[in-house]
Each structure stands twice: as structure tokens, then as C-alpha cells.
MITOR-382486 format. One record per atom (N, C-alpha, C): x, y, z; residue number from 1; residue in three letters; atom name. Coordinates in nm, 3 decimals. Atoms other than C-alpha are relative to their C-alpha. Layout:
(node (X Y Z) NUM 'ALA' 'CA')
...
This chain:
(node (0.006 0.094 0.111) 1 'UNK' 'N')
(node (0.087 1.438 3.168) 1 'UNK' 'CA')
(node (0.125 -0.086 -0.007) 1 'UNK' 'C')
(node (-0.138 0.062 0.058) 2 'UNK' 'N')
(node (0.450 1.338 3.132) 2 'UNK' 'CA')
(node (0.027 -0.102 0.090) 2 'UNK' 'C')
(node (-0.065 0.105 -0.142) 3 'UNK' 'N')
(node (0.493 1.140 3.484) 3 'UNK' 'CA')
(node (-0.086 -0.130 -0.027) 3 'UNK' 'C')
(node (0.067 0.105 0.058) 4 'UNK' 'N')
(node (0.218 0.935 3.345) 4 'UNK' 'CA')
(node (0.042 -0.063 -0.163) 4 'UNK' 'C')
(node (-0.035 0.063 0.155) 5 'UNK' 'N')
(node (0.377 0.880 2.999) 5 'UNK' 'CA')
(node (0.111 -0.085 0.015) 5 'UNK' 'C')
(node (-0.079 0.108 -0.014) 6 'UNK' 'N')
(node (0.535 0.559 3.095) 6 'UNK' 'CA')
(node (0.047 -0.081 -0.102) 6 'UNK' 'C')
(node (0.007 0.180 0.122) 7 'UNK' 'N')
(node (0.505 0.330 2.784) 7 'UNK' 'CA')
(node (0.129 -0.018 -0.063) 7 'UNK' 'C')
(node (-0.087 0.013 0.129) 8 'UNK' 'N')
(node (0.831 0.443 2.568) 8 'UNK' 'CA')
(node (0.108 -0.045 0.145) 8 'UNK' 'C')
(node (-0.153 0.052 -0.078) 9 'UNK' 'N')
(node (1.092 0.412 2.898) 9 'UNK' 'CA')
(node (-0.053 -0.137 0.030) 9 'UNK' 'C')
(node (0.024 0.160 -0.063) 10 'UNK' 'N')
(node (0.873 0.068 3.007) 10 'UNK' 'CA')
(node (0.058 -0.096 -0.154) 10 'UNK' 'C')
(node (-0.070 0.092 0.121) 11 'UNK' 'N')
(node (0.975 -0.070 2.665) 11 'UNK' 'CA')
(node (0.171 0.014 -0.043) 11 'UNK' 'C')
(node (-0.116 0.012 -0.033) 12 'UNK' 'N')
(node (1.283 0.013 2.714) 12 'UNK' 'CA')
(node (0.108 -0.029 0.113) 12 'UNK' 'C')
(node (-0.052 0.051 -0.156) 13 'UNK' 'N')
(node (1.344 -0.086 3.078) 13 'UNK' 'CA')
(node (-0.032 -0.177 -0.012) 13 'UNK' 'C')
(node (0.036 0.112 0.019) 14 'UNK' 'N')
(node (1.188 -0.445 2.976) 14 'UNK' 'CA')
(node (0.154 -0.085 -0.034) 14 'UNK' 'C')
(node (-0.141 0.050 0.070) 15 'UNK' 'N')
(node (1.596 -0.533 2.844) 15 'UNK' 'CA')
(node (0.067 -0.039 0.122) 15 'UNK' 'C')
(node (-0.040 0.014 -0.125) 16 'UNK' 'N')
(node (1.653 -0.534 3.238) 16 'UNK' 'CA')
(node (-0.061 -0.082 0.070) 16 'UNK' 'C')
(node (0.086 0.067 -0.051) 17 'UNK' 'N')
(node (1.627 -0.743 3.521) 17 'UNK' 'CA')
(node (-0.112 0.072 0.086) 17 'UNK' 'C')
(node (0.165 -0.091 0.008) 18 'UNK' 'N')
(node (1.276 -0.665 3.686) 18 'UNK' 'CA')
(node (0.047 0.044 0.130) 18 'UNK' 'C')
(node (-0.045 -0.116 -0.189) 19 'UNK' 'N')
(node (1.481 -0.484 4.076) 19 'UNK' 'CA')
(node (0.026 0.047 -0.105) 19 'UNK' 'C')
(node (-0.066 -0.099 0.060) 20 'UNK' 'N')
(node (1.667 -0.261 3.805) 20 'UNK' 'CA')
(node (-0.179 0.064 -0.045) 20 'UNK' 'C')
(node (0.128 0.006 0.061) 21 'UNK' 'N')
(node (1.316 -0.224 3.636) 21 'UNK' 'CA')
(node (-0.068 0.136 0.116) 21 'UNK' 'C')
(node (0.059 -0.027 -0.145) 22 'UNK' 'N')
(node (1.139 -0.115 3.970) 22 'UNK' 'CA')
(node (0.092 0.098 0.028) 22 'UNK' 'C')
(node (-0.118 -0.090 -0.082) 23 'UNK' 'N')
(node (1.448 0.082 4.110) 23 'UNK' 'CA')
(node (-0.043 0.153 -0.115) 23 'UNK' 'C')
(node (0.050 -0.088 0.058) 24 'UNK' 'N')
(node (1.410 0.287 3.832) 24 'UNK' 'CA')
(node (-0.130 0.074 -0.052) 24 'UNK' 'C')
(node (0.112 -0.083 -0.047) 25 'UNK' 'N')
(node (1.088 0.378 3.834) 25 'UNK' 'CA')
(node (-0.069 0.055 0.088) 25 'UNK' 'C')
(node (0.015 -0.052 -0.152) 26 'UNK' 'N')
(node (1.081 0.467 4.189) 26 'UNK' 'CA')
(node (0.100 0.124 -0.032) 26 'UNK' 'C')
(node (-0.049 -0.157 0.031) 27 'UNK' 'N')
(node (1.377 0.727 4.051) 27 'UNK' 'CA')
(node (-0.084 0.064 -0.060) 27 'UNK' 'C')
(node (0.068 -0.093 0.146) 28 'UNK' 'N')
(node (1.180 0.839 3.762) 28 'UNK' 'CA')
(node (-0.093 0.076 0.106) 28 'UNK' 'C')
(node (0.090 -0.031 -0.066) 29 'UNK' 'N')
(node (0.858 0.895 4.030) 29 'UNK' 'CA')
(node (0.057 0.111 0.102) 29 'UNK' 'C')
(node (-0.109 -0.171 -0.058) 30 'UNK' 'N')
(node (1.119 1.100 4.270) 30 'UNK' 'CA')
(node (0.027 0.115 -0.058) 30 'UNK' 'C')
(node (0.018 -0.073 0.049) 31 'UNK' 'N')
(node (1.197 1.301 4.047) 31 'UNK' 'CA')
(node (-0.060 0.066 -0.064) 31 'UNK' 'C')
(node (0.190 -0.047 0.083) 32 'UNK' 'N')
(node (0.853 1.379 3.861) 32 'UNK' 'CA')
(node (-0.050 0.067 0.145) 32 'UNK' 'C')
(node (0.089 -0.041 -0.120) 33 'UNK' 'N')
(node (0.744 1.429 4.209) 33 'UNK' 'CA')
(node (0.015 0.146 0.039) 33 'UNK' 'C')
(node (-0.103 -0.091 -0.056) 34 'UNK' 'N')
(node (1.017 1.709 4.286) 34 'UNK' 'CA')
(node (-0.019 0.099 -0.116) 34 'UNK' 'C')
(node (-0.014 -0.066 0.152) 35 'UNK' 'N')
(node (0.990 1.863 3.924) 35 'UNK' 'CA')
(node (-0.071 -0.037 -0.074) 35 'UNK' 'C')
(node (0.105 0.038 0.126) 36 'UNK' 'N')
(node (0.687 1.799 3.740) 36 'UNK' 'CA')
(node (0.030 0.131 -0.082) 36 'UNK' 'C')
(node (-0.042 -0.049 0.141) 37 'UNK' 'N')
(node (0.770 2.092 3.510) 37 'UNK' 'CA')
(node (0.098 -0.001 -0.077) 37 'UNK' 'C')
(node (-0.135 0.032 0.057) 38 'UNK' 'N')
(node (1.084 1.993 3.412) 38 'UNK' 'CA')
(node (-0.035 -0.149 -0.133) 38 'UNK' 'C')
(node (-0.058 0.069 0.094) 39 'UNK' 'N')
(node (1.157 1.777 3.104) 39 'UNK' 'CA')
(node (0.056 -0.152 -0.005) 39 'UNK' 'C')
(node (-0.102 0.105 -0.022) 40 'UNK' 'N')
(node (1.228 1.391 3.119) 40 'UNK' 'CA')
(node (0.074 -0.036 -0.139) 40 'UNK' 'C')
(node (-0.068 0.041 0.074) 41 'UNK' 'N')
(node (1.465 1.331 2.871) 41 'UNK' 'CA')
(node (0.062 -0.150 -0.066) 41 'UNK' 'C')
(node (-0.086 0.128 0.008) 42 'UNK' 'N')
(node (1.553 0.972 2.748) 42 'UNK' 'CA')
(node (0.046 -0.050 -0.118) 42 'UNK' 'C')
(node (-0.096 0.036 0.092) 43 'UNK' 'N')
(node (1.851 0.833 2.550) 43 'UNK' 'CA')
(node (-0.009 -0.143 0.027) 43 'UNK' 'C')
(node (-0.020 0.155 -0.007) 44 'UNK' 'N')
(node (1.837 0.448 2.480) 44 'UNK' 'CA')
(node (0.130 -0.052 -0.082) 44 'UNK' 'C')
(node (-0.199 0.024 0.085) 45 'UNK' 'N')
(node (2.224 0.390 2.400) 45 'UNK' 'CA')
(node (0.025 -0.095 -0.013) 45 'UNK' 'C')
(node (-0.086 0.122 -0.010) 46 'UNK' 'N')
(node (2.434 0.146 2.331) 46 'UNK' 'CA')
(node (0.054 -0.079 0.102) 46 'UNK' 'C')
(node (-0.088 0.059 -0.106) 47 'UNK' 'N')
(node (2.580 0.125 2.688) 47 'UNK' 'CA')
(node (-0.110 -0.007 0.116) 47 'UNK' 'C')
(node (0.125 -0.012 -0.103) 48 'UNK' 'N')
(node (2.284 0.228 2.910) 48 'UNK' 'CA')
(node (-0.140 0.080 -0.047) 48 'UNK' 'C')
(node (0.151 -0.068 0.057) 49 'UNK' 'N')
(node (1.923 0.358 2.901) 49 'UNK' 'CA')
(node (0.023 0.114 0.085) 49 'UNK' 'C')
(node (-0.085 -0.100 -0.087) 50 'UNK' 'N')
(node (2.000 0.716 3.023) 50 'UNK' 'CA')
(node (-0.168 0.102 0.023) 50 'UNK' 'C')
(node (0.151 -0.090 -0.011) 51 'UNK' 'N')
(node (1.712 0.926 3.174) 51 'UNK' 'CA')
(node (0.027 0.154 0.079) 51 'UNK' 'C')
(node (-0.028 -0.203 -0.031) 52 'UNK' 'N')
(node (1.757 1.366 3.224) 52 'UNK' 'CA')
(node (-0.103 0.046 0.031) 52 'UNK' 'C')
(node (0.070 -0.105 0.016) 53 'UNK' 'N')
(node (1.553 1.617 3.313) 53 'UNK' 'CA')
(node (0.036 0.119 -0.012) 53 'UNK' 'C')
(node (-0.065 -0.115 0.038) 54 'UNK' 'N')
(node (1.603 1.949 3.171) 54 'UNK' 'CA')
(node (-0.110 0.091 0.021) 54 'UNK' 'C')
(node (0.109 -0.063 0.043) 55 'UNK' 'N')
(node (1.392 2.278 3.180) 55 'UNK' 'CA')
(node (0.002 0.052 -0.139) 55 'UNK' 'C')
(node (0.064 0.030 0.165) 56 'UNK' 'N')
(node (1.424 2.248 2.796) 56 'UNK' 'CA')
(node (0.020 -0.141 -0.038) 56 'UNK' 'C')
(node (-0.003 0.138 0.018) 57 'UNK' 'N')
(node (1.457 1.974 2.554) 57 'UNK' 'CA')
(node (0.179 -0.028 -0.030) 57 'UNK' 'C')
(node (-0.091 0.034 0.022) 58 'UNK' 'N')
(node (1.833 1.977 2.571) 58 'UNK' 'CA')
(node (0.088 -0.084 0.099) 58 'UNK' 'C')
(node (-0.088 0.027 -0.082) 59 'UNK' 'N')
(node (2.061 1.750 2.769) 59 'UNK' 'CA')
(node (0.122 0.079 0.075) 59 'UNK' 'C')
(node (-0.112 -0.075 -0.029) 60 'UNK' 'N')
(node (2.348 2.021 2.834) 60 'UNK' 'CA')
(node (-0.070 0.079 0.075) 60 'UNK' 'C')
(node (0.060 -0.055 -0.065) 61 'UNK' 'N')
(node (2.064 2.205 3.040) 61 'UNK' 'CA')
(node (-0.075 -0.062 0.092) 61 'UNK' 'C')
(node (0.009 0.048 -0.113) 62 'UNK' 'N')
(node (1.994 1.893 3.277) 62 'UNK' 'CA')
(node (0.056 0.037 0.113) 62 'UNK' 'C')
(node (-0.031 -0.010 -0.156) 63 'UNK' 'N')
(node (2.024 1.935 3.611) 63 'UNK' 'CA')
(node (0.006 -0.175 0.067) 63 'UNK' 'C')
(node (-0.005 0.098 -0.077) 64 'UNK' 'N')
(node (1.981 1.548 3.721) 64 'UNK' 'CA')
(node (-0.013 -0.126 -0.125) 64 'UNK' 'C')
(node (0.045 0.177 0.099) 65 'UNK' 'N')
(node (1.998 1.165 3.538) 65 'UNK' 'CA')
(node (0.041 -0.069 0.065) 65 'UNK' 'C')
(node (-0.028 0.155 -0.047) 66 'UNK' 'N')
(node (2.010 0.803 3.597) 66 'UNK' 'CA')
(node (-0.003 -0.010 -0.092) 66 'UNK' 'C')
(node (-0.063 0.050 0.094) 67 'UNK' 'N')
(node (2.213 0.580 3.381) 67 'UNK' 'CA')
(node (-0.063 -0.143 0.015) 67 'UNK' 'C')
(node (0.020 0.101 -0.047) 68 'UNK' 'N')
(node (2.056 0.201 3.385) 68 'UNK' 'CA')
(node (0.128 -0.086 -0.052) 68 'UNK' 'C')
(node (-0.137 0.117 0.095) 69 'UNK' 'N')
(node (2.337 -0.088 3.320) 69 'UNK' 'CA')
(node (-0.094 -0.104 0.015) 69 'UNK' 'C')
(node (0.006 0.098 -0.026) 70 'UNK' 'N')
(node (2.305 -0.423 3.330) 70 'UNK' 'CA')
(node (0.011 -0.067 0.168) 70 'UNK' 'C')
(node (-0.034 0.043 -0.161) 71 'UNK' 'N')
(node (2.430 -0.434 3.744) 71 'UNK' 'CA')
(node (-0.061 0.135 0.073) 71 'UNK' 'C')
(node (0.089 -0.110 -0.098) 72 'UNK' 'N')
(node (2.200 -0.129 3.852) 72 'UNK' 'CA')
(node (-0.002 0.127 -0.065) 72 'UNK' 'C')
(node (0.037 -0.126 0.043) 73 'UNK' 'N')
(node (2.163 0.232 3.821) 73 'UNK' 'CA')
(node (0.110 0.151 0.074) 73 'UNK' 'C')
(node (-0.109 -0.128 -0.073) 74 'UNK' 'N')
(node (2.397 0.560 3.869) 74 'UNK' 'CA')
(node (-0.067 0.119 -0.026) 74 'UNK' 'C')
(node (0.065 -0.111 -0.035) 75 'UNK' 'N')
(node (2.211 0.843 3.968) 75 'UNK' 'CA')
(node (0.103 0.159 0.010) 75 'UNK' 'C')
(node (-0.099 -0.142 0.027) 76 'UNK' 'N')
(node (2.394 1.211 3.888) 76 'UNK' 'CA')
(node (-0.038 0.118 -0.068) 76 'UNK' 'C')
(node (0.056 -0.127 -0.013) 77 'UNK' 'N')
(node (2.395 1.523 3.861) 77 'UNK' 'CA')
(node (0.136 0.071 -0.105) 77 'UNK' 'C')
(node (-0.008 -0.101 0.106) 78 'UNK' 'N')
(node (2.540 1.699 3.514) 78 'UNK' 'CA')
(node (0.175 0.081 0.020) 78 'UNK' 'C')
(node (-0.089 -0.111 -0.044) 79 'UNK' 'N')
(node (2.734 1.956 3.677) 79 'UNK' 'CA')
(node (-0.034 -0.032 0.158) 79 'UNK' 'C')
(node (0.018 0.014 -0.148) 80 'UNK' 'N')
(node (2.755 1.806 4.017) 80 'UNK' 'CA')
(node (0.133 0.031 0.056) 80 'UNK' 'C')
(node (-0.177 -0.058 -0.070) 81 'UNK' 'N')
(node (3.141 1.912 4.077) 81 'UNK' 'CA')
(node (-0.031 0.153 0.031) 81 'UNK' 'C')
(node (-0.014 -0.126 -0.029) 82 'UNK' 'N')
(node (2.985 2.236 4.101) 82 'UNK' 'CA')
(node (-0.148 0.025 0.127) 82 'UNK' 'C')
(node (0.076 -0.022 -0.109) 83 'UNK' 'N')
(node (2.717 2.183 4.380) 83 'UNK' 'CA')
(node (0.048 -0.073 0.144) 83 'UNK' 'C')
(node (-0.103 0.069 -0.141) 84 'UNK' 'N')
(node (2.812 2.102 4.746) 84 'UNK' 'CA')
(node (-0.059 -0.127 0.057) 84 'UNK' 'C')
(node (0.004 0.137 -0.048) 85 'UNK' 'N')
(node (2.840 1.773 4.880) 85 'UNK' 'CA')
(node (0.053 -0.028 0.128) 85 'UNK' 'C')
(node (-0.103 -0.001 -0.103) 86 'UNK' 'N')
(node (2.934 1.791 5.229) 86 'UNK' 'CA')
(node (-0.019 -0.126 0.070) 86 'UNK' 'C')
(node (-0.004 0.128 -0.081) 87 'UNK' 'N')
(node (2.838 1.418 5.329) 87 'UNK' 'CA')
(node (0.120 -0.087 -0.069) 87 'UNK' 'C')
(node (-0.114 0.032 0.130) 88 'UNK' 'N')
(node (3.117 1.338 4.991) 88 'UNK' 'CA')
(node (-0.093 -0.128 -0.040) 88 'UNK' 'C')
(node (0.132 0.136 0.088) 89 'UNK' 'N')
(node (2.810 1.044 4.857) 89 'UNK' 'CA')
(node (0.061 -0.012 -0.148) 89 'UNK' 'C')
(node (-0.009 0.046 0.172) 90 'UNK' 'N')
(node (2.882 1.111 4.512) 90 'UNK' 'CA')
(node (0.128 -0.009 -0.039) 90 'UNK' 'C')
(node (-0.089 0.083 0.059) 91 'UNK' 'N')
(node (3.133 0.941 4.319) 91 'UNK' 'CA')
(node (0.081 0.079 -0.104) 91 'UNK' 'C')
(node (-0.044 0.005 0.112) 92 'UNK' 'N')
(node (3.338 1.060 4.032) 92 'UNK' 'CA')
(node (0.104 0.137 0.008) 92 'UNK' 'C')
(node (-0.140 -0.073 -0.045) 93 'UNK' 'N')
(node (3.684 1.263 3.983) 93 'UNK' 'CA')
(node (0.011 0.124 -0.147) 93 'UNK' 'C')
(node (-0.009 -0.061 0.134) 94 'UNK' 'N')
(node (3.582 1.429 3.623) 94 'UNK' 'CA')
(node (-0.024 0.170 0.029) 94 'UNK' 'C')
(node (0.045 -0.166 0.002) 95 'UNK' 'N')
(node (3.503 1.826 3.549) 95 'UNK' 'CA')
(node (-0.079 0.024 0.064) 95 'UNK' 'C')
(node (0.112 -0.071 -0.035) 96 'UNK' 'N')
(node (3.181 1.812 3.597) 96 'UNK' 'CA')
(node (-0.125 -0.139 0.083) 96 'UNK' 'C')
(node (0.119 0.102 -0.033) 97 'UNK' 'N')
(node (2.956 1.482 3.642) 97 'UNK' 'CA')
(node (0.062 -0.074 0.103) 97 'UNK' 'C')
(node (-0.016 0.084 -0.119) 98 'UNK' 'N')
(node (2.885 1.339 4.001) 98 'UNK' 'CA')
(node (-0.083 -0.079 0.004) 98 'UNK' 'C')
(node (0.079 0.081 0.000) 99 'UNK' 'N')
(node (2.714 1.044 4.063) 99 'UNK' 'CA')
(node (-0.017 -0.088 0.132) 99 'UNK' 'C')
(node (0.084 0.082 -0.114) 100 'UNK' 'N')
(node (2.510 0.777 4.332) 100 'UNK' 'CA')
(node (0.010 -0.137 -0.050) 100 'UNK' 'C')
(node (0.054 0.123 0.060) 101 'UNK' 'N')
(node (2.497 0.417 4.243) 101 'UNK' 'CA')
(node (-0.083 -0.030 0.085) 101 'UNK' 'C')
(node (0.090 0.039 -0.056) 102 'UNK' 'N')
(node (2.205 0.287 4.339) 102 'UNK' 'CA')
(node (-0.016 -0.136 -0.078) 102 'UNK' 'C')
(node (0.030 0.145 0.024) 103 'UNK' 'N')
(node (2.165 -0.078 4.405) 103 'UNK' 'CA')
(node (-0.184 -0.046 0.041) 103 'UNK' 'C')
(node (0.163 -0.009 -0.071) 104 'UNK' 'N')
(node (1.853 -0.022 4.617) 104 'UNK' 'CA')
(node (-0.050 0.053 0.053) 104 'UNK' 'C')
(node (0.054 -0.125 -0.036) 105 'UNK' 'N')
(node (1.624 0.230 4.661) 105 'UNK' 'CA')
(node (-0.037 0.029 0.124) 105 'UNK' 'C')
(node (-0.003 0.017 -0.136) 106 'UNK' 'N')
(node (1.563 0.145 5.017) 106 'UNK' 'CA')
(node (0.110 0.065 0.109) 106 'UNK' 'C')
(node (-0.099 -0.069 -0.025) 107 'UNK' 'N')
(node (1.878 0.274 5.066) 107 'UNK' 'CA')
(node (0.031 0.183 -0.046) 107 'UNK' 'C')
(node (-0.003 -0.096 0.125) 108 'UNK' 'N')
(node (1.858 0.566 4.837) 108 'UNK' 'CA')
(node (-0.021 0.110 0.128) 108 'UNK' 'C')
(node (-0.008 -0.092 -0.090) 109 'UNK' 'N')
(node (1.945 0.881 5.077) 109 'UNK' 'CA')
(node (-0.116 0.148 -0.046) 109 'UNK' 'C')
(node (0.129 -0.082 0.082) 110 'UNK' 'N')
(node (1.587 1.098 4.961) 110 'UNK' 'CA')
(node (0.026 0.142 0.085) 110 'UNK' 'C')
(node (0.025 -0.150 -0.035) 111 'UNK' 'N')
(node (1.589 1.393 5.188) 111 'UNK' 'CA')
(node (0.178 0.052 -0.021) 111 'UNK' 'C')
(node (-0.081 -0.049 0.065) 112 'UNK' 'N')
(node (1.983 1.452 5.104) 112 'UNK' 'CA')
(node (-0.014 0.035 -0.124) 112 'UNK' 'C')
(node (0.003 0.048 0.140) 113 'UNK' 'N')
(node (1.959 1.373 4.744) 113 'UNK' 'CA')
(node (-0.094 0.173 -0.067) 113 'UNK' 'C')
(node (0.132 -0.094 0.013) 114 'UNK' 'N')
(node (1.647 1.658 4.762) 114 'UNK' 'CA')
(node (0.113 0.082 0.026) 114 'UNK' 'C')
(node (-0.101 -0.129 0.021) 115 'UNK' 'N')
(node (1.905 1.908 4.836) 115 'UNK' 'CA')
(node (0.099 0.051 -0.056) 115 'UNK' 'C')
(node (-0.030 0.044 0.124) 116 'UNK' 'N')
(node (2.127 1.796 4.600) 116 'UNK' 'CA')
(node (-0.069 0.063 -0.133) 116 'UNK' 'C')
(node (0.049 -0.071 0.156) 117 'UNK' 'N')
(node (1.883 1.866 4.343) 117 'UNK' 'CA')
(node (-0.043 0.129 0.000) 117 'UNK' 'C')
(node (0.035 -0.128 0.082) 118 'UNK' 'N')
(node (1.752 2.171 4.408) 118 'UNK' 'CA')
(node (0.124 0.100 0.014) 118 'UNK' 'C')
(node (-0.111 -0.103 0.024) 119 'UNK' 'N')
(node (2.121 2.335 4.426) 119 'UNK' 'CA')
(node (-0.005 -0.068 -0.148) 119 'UNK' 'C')
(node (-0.064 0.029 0.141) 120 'UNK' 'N')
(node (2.184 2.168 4.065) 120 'UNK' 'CA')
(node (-0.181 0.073 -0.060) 120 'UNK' 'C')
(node (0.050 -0.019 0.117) 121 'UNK' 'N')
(node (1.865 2.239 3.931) 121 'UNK' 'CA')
(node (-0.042 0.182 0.052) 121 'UNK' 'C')
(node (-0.027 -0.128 -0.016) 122 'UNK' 'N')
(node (1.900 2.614 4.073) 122 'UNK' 'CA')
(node (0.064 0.048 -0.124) 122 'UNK' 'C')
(node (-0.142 -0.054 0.095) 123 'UNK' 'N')
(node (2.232 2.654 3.899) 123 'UNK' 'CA')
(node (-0.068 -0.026 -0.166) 123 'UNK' 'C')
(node (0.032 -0.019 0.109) 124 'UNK' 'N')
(node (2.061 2.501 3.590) 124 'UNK' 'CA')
(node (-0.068 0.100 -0.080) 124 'UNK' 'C')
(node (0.083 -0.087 0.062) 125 'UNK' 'N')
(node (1.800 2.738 3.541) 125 'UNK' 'CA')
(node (0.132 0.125 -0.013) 125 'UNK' 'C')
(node (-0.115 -0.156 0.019) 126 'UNK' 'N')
(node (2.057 3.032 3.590) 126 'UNK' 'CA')
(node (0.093 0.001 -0.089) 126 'UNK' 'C')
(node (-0.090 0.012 0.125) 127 'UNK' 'N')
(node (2.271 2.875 3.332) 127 'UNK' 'CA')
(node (-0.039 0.035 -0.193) 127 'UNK' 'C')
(node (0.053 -0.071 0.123) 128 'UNK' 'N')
(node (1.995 2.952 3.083) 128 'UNK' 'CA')
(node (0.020 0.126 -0.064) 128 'UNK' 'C')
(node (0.019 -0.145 0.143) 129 'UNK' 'N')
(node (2.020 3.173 2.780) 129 'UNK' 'CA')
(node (-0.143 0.053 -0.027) 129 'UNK' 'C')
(node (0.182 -0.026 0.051) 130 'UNK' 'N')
(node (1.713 3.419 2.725) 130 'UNK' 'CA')
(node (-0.075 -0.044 -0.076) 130 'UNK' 'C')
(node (0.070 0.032 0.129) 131 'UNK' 'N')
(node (1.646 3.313 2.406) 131 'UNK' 'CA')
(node (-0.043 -0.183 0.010) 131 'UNK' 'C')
(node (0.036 0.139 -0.007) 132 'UNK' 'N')
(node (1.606 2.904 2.523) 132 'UNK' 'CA')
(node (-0.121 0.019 -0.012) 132 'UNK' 'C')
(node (0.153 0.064 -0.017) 133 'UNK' 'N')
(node (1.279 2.738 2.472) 133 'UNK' 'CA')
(node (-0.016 -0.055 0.132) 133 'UNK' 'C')
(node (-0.007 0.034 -0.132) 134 'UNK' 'N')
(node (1.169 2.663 2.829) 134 'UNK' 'CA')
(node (-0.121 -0.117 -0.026) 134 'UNK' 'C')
(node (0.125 0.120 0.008) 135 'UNK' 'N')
(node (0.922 2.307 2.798) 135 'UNK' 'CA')
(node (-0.004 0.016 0.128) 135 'UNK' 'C')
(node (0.056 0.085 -0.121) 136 'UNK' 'N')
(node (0.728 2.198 3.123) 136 'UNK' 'CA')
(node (-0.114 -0.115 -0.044) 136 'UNK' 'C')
(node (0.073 0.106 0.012) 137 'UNK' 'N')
(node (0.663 1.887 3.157) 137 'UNK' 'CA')
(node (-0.065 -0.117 -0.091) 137 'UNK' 'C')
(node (0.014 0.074 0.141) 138 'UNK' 'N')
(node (0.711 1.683 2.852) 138 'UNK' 'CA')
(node (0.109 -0.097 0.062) 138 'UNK' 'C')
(node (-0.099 0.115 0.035) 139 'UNK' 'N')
(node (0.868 1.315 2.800) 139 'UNK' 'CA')
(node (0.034 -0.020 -0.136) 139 'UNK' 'C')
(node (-0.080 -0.031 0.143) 140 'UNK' 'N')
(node (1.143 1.354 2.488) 140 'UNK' 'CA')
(node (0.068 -0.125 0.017) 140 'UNK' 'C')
(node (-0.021 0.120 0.040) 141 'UNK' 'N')
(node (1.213 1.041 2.376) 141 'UNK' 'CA')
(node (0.133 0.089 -0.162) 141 'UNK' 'C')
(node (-0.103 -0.049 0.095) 142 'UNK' 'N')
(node (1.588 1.176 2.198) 142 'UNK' 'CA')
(node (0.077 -0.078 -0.068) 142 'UNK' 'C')
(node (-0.037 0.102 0.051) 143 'UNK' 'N')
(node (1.732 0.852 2.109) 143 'UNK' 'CA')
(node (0.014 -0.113 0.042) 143 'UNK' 'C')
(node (0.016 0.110 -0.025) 144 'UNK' 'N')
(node (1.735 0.534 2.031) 144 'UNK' 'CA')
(node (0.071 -0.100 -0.101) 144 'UNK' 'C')
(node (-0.100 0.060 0.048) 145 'UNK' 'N')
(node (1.991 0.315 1.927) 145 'UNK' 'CA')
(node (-0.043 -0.133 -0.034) 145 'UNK' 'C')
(node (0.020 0.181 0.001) 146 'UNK' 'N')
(node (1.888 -0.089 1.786) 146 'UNK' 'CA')
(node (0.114 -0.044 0.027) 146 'UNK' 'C')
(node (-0.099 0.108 -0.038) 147 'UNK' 'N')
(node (2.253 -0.219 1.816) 147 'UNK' 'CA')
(node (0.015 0.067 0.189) 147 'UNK' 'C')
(node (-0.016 -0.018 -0.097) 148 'UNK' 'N')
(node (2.285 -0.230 2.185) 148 'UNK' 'CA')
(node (0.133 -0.082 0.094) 148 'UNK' 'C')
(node (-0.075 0.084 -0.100) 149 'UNK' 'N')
(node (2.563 -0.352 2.458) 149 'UNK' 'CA')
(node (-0.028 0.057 0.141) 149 'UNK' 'C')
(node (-0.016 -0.032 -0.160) 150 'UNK' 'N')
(node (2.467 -0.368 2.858) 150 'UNK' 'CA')
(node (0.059 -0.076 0.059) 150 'UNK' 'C')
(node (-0.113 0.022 -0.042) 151 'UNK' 'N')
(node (2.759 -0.379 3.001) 151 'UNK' 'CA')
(node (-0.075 0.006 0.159) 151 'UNK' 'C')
(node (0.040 -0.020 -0.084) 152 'UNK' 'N')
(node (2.703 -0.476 3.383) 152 'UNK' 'CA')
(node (0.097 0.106 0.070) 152 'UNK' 'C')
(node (-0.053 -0.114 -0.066) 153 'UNK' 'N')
(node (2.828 -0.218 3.647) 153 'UNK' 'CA')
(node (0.157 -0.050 0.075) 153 'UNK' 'C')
């Protein structure tokens, strides 16, 4: 049901130009593909339209997102400082969040990326608490901000 519940991120991807548009729904479809019971999560912020999947409805129990800007899309992984990267692809020097920019999906490294996720979304599940609510396969529409700024990349 959920990979088909397009309408609330297409009205919110419409603020973009129409490759960002496209790019990201070729992620969204990757990852639905890889994890249809998992959780898409989406935040419509102030800075970007941010899209998670979790196996609940919380963001701190994602395993994977794309961020949209105004100049493309950054593809990452949560807690990606803690899964291995031995080609070094992803970007970022923080605790925990690693990331991909993706300009064009043509490019977009799919059978890495696939191994990538299922070490993060391993570690996620194992990070669960017994007592979580476990959803499959729901689109959570968690916020949505009217004042907006997209800042390009």
C-alpha cells in the first residue's frame, strides 16, 4: 500500500525542479523496493523535504533518508559512521550521519548503496527496544512546515 501512496510527497516535491522531482522518486522506488515493510517517513521543513524509513514511526529508528534542496538530493544513512564504507562514497565528518549527493540517478552506485543499507538497516532493527511499536509498511506524513526556505546545495 505505502509505495503506492504517492500523493502527500508529490505535493510536496511539486516546490522542485521536475530532475530533482524524478531523481527522487526513483530513490523513494529503491528503497520501497528493498524494504516494503519498513516505514516511509516524511518531514516537509523549512530547509528540505526529508524522506526516512524506519521499522517504526520514529525517525531516531531510521536506518536510511534523502534530503531534497533546491540543487539536488543527499542520500544517508542515520548512523552511517557506524556501518562500513570501504569504497569511502559517503560524505560527512559528524558522529553519526553519512551521506551520497545525488545529482543523477544514472549515476547512483545501486548494488553498493544495497549493501550499505542492509548493514544500517541490520544495526537498526538491533537497536530496537522490546517494547517499540514495529509498523510495516505505512507512509507517516510527520511534518509539515508552511514557512519554507530551499536553500540550493
Amino acid at each position: 500500500m505505502a509505495k503506492q501512496d504517492t500523493k502527500e510527497l508529490i505535493k510536496f516535491l511539486k516546490a522542485f525542479p521536475e530532475d530533482i522531482q524524478q531523481n527522487a522518486l526513483w530513490l523513494r522506488e529503491f528503497v520501497w523496493d528493498l524494504y516494503p515493510k519498513s516505514n516511509e517517513l516524511i518531514y516537509d521543513n523549512y530547509n528540505a523535504l526529508a524522506v526516512g524509513w524506519s521499522p517504526t514511526n520514529k525517525s531516531s529508528d531510521a536506518f536510511c533518508t534523502f534530503a531534497v534542496y533546491g540543487g539536488g538530493i543527499n542520500f544517508g544513512f542515520n548512523r552511517g559512521s557506524e556501518i562500513k564504507d570501504p569504497k569511502k562514497i559517503l560524505a560527512g565528518n559528524g558522529k553519526l550521519y553519512r551521506y551520497l549527493k545525488v545529482l543523477d540517478v544514472t549515476e547512483f552506485p545501486k548494488s553498493y548503496i544495497k549493501r550499505l543499507l542492509k548493514e544500517a538497516y541490520v544495526n537498526s532493527k538491533a537497536r530496537l527496544k522490546k517494547d517499540k511499536t514495529i509498523l510495516k509498511g505505512k507512509t507517516i506524513v510527520k511534518m509539515t512546515l508552511e514557512k519554507k526556505r530551499r536553500p540550493i546545495l
